[in-house]
N, C-alpha and C positions, 0 to 999 in steps of 0.2 A: 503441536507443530514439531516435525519433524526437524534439525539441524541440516537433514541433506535434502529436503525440498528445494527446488529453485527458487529465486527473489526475481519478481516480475515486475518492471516499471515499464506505465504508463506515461508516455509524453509526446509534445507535437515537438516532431523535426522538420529546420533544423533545430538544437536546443539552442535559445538565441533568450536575449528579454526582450520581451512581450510579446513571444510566443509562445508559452506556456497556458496550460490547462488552470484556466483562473477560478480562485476559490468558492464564489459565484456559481462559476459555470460546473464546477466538480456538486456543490450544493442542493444546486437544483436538478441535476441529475441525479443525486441521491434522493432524495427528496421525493421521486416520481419513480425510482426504480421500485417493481415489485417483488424484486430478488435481493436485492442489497440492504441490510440491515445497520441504521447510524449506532456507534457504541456513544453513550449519553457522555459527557464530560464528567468524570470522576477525581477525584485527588485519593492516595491515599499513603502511610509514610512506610517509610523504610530508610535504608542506611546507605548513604552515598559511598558507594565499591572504592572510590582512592580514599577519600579524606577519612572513611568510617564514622562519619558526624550520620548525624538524623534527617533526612532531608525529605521533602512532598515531593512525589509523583502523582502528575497529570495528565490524563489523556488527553492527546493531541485534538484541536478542534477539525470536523469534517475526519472522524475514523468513521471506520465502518466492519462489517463482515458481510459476507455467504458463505452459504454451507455448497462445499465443494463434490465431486462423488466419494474424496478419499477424506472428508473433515472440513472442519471450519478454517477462512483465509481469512486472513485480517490486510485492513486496505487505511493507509494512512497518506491523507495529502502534505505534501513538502515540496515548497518551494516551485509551484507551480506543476508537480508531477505526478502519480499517483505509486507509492510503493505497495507490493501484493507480497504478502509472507504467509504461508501454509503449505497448503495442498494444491496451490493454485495451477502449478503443470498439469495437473488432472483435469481443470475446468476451464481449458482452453477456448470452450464458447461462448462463456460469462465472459472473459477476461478481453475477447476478441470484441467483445459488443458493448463489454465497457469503454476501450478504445478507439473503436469506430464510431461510436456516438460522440463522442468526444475530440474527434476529429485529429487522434492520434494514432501513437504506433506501441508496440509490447518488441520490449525488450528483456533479453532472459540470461538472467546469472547464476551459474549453478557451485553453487559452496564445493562440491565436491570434485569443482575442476580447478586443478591447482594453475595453470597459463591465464586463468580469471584475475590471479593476482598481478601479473605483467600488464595489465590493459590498464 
């Protein structure tokens, strides 16, 4: 994955609670996609970047991937929303129909727009 790729989230508006894309409803649409790939729950260690102590990394439960036209995106549910990190500006028909099924909306952040940080 590129650093200047755009970060695509997935979510129903308005962003409110309990309207959000529930982890359920993100599940079983994984689950039945025949495009979206679950990544399995892994641990494994490394070294916490402030403290420098030894710490487990865990993949997050309900990850995922596809393979985009320009690479692999990876897709991680948080807090009711869906974050899309890769090549996903390239596979705007997945990302559209992961959205619409889901009864949301794609929103698009791009690293390499510095006014991204005033929002």
């Amino acid at each position: 994955m590129q650093s200047d790729d755009p970060i695509l989230i997935i979510s129903k508006r308005p962003v409110a609670e309990g309207n959000e894309i529930s982890r359920e409803q993100w599940l079983s649409y994984l689950a039945a996609s025949p495009v979206l790939q679950a990544i399995a729950p892994a641990e494994h260690q490394g070294m916490n970047p402030f403290t420098k102590e030894p710490m487990v990394f865990r993949s997050p439960p309900g990850a995922a991937y596809f393979q985009g036209p320009r690479g692999r995106c990876e897709i991680e549910y948080h807090a009711g929303s869906l974050v899309i990190r890769g090549a996903a500006g390239h596979a705007e028909a997945i990302v559209d129909e992961i959205a619409q099924s889901l009864g949301a909306e794609v929103e698009r952040f791009d690293p390499s727009d510095d006014s991204a940080a005033d929002r």
